[in-house]
N, C-alpha and C positions, 0 to 999 in steps of 0.2 A: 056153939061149935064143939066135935068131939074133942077130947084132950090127946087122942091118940093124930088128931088131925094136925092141930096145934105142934104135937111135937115133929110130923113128920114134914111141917112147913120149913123150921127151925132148921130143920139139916139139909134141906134139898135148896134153901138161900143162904147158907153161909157163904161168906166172901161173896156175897153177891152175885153167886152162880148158882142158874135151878138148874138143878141136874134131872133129868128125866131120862129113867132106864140108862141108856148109852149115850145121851146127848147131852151137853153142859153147853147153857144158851149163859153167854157173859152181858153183864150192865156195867156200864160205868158208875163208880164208889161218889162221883160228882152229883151224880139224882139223889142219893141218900144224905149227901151234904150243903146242900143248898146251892151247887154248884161249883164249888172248891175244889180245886186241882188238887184230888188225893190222889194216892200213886195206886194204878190197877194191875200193877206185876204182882204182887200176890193173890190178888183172884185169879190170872192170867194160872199161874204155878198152880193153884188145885182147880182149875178147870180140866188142863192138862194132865194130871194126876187121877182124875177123876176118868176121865174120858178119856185118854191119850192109849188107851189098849179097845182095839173094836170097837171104837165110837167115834165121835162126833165132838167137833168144839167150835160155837158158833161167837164172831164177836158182832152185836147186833150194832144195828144204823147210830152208834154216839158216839162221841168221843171219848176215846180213852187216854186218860194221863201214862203213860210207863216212863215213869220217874225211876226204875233201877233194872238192872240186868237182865236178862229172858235167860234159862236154861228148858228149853223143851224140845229134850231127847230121847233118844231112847223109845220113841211112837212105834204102835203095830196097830197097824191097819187103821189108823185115824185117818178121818176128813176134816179140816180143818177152813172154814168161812168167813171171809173178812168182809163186813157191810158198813163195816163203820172206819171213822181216823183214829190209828194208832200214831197218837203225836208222841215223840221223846221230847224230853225235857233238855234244856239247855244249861243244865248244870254241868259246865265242862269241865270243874274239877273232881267229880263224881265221877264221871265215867273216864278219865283219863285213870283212875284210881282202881275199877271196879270191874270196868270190863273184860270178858274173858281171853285168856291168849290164845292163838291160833298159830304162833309157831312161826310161818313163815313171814319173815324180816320182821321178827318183832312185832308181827301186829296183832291187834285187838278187835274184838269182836261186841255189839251190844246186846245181840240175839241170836243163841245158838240155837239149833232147829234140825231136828232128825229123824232119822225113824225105818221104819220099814216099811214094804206097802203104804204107802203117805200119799195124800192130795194135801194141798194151799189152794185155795180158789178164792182168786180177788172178785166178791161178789159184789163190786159197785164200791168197796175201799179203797183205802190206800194206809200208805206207810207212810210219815211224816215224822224225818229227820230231824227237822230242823234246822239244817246244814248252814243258813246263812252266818249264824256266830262264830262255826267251826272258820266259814272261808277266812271271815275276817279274824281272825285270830292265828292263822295260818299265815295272810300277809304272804300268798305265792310261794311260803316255804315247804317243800314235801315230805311226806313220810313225816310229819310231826308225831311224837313219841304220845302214848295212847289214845290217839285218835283214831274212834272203834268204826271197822265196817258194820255197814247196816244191820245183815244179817246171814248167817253164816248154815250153808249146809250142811250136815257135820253127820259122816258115818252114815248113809243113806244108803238104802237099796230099793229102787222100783219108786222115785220119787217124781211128782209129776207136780209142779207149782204153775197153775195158770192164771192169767190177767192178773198178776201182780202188779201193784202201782205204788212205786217209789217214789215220795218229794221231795227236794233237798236233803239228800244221804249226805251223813255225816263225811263219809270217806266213801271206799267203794260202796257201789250199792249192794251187792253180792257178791258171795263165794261159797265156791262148793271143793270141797274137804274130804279128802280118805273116803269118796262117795262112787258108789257104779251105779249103771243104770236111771242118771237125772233129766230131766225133761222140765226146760223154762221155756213155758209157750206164754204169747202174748202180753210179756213183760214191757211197762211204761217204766222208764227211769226219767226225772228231769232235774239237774240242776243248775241252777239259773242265780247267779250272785246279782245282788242289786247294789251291789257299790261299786272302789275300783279294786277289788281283788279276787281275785280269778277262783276258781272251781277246781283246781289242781289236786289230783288223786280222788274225783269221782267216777270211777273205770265203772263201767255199767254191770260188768260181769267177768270174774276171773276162777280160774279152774287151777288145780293144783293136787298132784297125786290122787287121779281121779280116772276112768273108765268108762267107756260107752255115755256118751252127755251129747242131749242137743240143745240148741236154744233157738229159737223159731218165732216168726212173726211177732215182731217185736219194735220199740220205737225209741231211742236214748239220744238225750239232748244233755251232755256234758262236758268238764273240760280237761276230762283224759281220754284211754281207753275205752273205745266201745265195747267193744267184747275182747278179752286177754286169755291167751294160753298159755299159764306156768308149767314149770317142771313137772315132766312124768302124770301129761294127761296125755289120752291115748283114746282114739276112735270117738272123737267130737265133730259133729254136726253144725255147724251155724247157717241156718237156712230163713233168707227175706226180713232181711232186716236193714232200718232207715240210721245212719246215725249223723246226729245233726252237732256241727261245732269241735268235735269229738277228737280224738288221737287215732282214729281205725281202729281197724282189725288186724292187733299184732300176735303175733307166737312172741311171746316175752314179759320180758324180759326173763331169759335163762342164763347157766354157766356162773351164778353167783357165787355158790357155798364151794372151795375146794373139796372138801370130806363128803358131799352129797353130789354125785353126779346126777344130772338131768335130761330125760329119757322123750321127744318128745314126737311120735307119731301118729300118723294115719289121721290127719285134721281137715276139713271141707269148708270153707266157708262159700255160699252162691247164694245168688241173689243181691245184692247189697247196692244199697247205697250212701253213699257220701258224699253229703250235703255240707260246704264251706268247713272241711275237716282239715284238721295240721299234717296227717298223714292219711294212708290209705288204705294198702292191703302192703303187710311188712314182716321183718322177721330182727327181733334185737337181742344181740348178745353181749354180754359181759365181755373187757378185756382179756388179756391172759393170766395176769398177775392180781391177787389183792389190791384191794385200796381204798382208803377210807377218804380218798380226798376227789367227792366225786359231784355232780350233781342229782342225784337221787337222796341226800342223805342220809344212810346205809351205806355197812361198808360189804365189800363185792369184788367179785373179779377169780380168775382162776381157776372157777370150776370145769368142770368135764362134763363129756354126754352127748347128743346127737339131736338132730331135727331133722326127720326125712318125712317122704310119701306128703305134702302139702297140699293142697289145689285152691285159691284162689279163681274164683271161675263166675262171672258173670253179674262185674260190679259194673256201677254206674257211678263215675266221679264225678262231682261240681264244684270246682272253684278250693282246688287240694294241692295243699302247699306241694306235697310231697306223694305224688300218691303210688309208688312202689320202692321199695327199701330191703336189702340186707347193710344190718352195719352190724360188726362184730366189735363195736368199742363202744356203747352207747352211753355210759355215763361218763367217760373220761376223756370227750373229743378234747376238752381244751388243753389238759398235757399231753394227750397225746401219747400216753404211756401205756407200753403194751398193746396198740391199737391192733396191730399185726399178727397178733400172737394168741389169741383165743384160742381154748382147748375145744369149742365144741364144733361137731363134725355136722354140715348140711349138705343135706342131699335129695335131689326128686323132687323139687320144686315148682308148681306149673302155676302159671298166670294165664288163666284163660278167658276169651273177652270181657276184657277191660276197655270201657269205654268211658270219654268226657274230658274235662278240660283242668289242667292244674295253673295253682295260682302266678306261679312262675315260669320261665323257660326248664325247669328239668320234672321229665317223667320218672324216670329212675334213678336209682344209685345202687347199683350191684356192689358189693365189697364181700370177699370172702378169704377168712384168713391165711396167712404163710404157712401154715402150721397146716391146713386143711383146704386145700381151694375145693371146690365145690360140683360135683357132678350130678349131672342132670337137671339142671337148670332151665328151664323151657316158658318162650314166650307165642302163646296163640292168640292172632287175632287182638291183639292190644291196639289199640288207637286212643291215643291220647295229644292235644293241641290246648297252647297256652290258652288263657281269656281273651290274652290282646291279641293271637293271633285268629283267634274266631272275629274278632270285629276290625280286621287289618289294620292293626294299631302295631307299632314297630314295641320292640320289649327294651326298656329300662334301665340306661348305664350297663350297659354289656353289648359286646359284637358277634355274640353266639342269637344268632335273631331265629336257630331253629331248635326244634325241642332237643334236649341234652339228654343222653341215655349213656349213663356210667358203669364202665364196668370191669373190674377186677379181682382175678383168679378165681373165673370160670372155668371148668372143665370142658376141653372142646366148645367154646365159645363160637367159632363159626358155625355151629350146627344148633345154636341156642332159641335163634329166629330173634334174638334180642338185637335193636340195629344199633351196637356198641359205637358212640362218635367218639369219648372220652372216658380216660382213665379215669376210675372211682379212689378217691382221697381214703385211707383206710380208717380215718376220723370223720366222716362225713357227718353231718349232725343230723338226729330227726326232725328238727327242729327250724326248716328253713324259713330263711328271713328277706330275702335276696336273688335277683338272680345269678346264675353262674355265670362267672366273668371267665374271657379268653387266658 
């Protein structure tokens, strides 16, 4: 063999990436070790470095160890291929330690991801969390302190990630960050605890200080948030998507940060459905006042800002506890403090066919603050009936045997098409458990 061959072998497989012209084709470091979990986030970092301007970065059909952090940002015009499992490591004192912050409520991230001009294409991979340690170690408590989202959008423009497949995320499965212009098509998220503690805070997809975003044809089976819309996202898309077990499709939680007001218009969600979900199609805000004594734990409350132009339009419900909601107290129903008093302003809200059955006697709970009731509030074509009344079964410890539609401090309310029978509790929980009693 020539020697100039030899040496050009030597650089084009360091870190176990051939780099070819503009392509860096990745191996897992486990073929070169007899198959020992070595950590491949450093090949992972100079594949990206390598390629990560007008190129290509392929992770071929193996499994890859990522034992520590991802930063790959800063991409222009990269394609990026996933054919193989990206397993994280369950080292939870490592990434509770390591992982990057993202700013909002304290949280963390294990794979920042950015760029310009960017594709992701899940070509037959997936992403593997490892989430079941996390659940169990959580023990159904939220927002556990550096418990990192999967992976994180961060600074994008013209991003388009398709057939991504997420398996037991850590926390959320996604977020997209200070990003315009993002496109998540055909996103798989699932996770699935195999003991008795819940899947609590894996929201399939949350948006935050973001711009022009769709997410589309898409499938998440978990036990929060299907798809979520933070503060000061703006002209978001959510179109045909299944979410199984799930918390809905909320705008929220907003109104946290006093000092950061939160901005939240022009949002679509159509198509959907919801399959044995806790809620439906909703909108949750923060009390009026601070307070650290809440259920989310984070502390929250007071902030300011709006939520107008919504459309809810053409879900399909099954068997949902809750499946239409405005509450403007949502983590502090049980004091009860400041329920009334929310600073943030909603308005232009439309629910349009909605159809299928929830789990209890109440379809809705309208509640909109003293501080701000609420205008234009609009319901088309919503049909919603208990389960027990689809199979003429009478409902359960209560003398309300018809469906219950709550509502309080609607603007012009008789012209809402909403068929208001009861006043909405200004603590109403998301979280129904029961039906509503007389």
């Amino acid at each position: 063999m020539h020697p100039w061959l030899l040496v050009t072998l030597a650089t084009t497989i360091a870190g176990f990436v051939i780099h070819d012209n503009k392509t860096c084709v990745l191996f897992p470091e486990s073929l070169k070790h007899n198959g020992l979990n070595v950590d491949d986030a450093p090949a992972v970092h100079r594949a990206f470095d390598l390629c990560g301007k007008d190129g290509s970065v392929v992770f071929t059909n193996h499994t890859f160890h990522i034992n520590s952090v991802l930063n790959t940002t800063n991409l222009v015009n990269c394609d990026v291929f996933i054919k193989g499992e990206l397993r994280f490591s369950t080292d939870l004192t490592y990434w509770r330690n390591h992982s990057y912050p993202v700013v909002f409520q304290d949280q963390v991230t294990a794979w920042l991801f950015g760029g310009t001009n960017v594709t992701m294409r899940g070509a037959g991979g997936w992403y593997n969390g490892n989430g079941q340690k996390w659940y169990t170690a959580a023990r159904n408590t939220p927002n556990q302190p550096g418990r990192p989202i999967s992976i994180t959008f961060y600074k994008s423009r013209n991003l388009l990630v398709d057939g991504l497949k997420i398996i037991q995320p850590q926390f959320w499965a996604t977020f997209v960050w200070r990003s315009k212009n993002v496109t998540l098509a055909n996103l798989v998220v699932n996770a699935t605890s195999n003991n008795q503690w819940s899947t609590i805070n894996t929201d399939g997809y949350n948006s935050w200080n973001s711009d022009t975003l769709v997410v589309e044809n898409s499938v998440i089976t978990n036990g929060d948030d299907c798809v979520a819309v933070k503060g000061n996202t703006t002209n978001l898309l959510v179109r045909n998507i299944t979410c199984h077990g799930s918390a809905g499709m909320p705008i929220g939680s907003v109104g946290q940060y006093p000092t950061k007001p939160d901005y939240v218009q022009n949002i679509t969600f159509e198509n959907v459905r919801c399959l044995n979900c806790m809620d439906g199609a909703f909108i949750k805000t923060w009390q009026g006042t601070s307070n650290s004594d809440n259920l989310n734990g984070d502390t929250g409350g007071g902030g300011s800002g709006y939520i107008k132009n919504v459309t809810f339009r053409d879900f399909e419900m099954t068997n949902v506890r809750l499946p239409i909601q405005i509450s403007q107290c949502i983590y502090t129903e049980d004091s009860n403090e400041s329920c009334n008093r929310s600073k943030i302003h909603i308005e232009d809200i439309n629910w349009s066919n909605i159809r299928g059955t929830s789990h209890y006697n109440i379809a809705a709970s309208i509640y909109c603050s003293d501080l701000h009731p609420c205008p234009g509030i609009k319901f088309e074509d919503v049909h919603l009936r208990s389960v027990n009344s689809t199979k003429g079964l009478p409902m359960w410890d209560t003398n309300l045997q018809d469906e219950v539609y709550q509502c309080t401090n609607i603007v012009d309310q008789k012209h809402s098409g909403i068929p208001c029978n009861r006043a909405a509790p200004n603590n109403f929980s998301q979280s129904v458990t029961a039906n509503v009693k007389d």
